[in-house]
C-alpha atoms as an extended CHARMM CRD file, in Angstrom:
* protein
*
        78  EXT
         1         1  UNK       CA            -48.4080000000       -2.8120000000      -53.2220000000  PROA      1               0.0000000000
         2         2  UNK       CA            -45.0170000000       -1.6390000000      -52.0050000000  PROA      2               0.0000000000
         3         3  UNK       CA            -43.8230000000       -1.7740000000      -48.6670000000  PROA      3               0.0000000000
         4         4  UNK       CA            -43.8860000000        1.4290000000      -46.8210000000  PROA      4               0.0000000000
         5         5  UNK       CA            -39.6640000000        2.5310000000      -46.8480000000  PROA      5               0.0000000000
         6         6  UNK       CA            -38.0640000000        2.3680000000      -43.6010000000  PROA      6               0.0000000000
         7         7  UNK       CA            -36.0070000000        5.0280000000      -42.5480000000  PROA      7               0.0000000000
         8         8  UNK       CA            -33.0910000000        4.8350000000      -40.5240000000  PROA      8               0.0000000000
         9         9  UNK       CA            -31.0570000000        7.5390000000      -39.2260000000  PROA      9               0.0000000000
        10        10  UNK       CA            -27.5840000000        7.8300000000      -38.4830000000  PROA      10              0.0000000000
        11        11  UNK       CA            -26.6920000000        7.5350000000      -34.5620000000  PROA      11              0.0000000000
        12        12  UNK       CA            -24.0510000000       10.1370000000      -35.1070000000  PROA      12              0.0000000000
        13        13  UNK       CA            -25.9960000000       12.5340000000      -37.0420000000  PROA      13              0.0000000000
        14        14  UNK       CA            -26.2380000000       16.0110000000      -35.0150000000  PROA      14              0.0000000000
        15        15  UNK       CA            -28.6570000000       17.5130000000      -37.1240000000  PROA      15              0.0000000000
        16        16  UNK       CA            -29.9170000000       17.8700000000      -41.0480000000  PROA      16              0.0000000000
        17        17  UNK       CA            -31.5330000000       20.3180000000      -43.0750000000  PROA      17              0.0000000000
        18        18  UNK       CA            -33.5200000000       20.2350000000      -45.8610000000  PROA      18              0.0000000000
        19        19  UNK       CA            -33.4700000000       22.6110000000      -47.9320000000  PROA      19              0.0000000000
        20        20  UNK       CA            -34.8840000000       24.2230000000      -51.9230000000  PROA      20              0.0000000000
        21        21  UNK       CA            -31.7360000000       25.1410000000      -54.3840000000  PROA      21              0.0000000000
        22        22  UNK       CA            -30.7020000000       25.7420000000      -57.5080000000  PROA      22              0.0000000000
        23        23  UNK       CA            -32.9970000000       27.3830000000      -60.2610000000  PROA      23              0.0000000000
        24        24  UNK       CA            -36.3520000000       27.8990000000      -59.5740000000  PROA      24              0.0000000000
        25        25  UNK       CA            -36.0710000000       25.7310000000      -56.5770000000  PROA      25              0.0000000000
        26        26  UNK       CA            -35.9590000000       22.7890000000      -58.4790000000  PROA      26              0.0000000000
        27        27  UNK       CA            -32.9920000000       21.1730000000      -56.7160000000  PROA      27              0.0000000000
        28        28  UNK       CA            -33.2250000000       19.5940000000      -52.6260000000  PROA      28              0.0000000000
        29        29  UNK       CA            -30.1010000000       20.2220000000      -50.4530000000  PROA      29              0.0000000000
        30        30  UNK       CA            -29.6570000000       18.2820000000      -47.2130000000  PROA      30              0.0000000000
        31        31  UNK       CA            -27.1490000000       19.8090000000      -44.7100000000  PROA      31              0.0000000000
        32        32  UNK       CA            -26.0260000000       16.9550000000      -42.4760000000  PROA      32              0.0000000000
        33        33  UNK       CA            -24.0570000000       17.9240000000      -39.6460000000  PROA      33              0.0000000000
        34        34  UNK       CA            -21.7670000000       14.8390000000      -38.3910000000  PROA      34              0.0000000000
        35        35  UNK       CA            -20.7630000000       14.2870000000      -35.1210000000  PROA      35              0.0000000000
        36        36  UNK       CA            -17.8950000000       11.8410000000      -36.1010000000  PROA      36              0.0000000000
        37        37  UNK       CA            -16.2440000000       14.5000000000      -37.9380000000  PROA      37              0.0000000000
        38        38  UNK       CA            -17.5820000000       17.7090000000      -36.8850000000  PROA      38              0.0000000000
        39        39  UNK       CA            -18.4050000000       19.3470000000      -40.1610000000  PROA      39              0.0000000000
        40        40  UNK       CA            -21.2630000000       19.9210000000      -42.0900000000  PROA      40              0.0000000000
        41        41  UNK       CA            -21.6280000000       17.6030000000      -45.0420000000  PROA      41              0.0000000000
        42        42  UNK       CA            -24.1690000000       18.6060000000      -48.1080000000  PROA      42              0.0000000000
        43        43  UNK       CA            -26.1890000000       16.4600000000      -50.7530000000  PROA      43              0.0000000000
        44        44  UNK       CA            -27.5170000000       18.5510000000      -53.7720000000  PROA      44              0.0000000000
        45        45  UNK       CA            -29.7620000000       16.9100000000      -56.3890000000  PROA      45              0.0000000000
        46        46  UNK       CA            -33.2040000000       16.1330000000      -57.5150000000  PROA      46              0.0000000000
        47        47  UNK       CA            -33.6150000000       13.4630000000      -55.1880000000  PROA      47              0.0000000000
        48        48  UNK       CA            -30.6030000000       13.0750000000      -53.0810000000  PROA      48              0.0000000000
        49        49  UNK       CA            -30.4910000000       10.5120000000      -50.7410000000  PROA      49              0.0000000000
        50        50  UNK       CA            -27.8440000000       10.8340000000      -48.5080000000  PROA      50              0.0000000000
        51        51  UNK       CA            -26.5320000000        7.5590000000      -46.5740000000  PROA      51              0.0000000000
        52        52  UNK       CA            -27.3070000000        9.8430000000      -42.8640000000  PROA      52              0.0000000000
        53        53  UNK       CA            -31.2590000000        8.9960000000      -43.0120000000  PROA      53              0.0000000000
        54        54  UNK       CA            -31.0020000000        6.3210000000      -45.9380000000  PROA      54              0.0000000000
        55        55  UNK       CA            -28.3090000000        3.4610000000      -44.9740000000  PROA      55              0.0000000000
        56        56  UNK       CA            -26.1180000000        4.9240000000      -41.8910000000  PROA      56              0.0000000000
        57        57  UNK       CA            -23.7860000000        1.5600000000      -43.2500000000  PROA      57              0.0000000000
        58        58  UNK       CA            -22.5340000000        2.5710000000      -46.0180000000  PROA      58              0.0000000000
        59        59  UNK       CA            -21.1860000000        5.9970000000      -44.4870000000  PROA      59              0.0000000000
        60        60  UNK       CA            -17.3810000000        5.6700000000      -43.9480000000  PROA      60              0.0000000000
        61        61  UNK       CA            -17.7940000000        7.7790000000      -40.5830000000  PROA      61              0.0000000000
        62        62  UNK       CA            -20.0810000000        5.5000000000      -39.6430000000  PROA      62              0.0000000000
        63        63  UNK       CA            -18.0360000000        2.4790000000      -39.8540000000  PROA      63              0.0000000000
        64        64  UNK       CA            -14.9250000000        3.8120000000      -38.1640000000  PROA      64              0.0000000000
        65        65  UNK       CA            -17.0530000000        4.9280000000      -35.6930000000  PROA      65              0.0000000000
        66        66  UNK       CA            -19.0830000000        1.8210000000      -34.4880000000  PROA      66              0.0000000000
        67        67  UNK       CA            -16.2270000000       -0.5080000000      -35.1230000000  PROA      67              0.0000000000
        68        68  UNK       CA            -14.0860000000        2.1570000000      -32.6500000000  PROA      68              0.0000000000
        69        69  UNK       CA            -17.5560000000        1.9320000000      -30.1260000000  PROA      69              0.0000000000
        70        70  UNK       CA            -17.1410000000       -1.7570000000      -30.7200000000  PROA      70              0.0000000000
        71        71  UNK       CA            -13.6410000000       -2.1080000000      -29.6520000000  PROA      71              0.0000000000
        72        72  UNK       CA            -14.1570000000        0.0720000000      -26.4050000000  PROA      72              0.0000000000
        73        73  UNK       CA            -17.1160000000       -2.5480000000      -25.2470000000  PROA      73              0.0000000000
        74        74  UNK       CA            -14.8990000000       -5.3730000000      -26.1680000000  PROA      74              0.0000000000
        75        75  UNK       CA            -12.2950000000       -4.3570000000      -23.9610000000  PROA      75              0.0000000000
        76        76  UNK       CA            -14.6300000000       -4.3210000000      -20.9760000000  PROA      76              0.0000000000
        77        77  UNK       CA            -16.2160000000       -7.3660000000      -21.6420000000  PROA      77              0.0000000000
        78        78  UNK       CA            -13.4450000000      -10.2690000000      -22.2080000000  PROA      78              0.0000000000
């Protein structure tokens, strides 16, 4: 029996939308809108799995982000 697959989503993630594409409606696209960057990013495939509600880590945004939130607390706490 598998575990159940936790889903994390990104802190900075405005919104996403899921939507049927392609042919026949054989295709899921996710619209992510990112706050880090202010654009809308999309994923297109048969199972795409983008890193907003997947693994927020492996997002580049993501990383400049936090370590840019992690500097600001630094500052105010040495």
């Amino acid at each position: 029996m598998r575990a159940p697959a936790r889903h994390r989503r990104c802190p900075y993630l405005e919104q996403i939308l899921k939507e049927r594409a392609g042919p026949f409606g054989l295709l899921t696209r996710f619209k992510a809108d990112c706050h880090v960057d202010h654009r809308t990013h999309r994923f297109t495939g048969r199972h795409p799995n983008p890193p907003c509600i997947g693994e927020p880590e492996t997002c580049s945004l993501y990383q400049r982000e936090h370590r840019a939130e992690d500097e600001r607390i630094r500052r105010y706490t040495d």
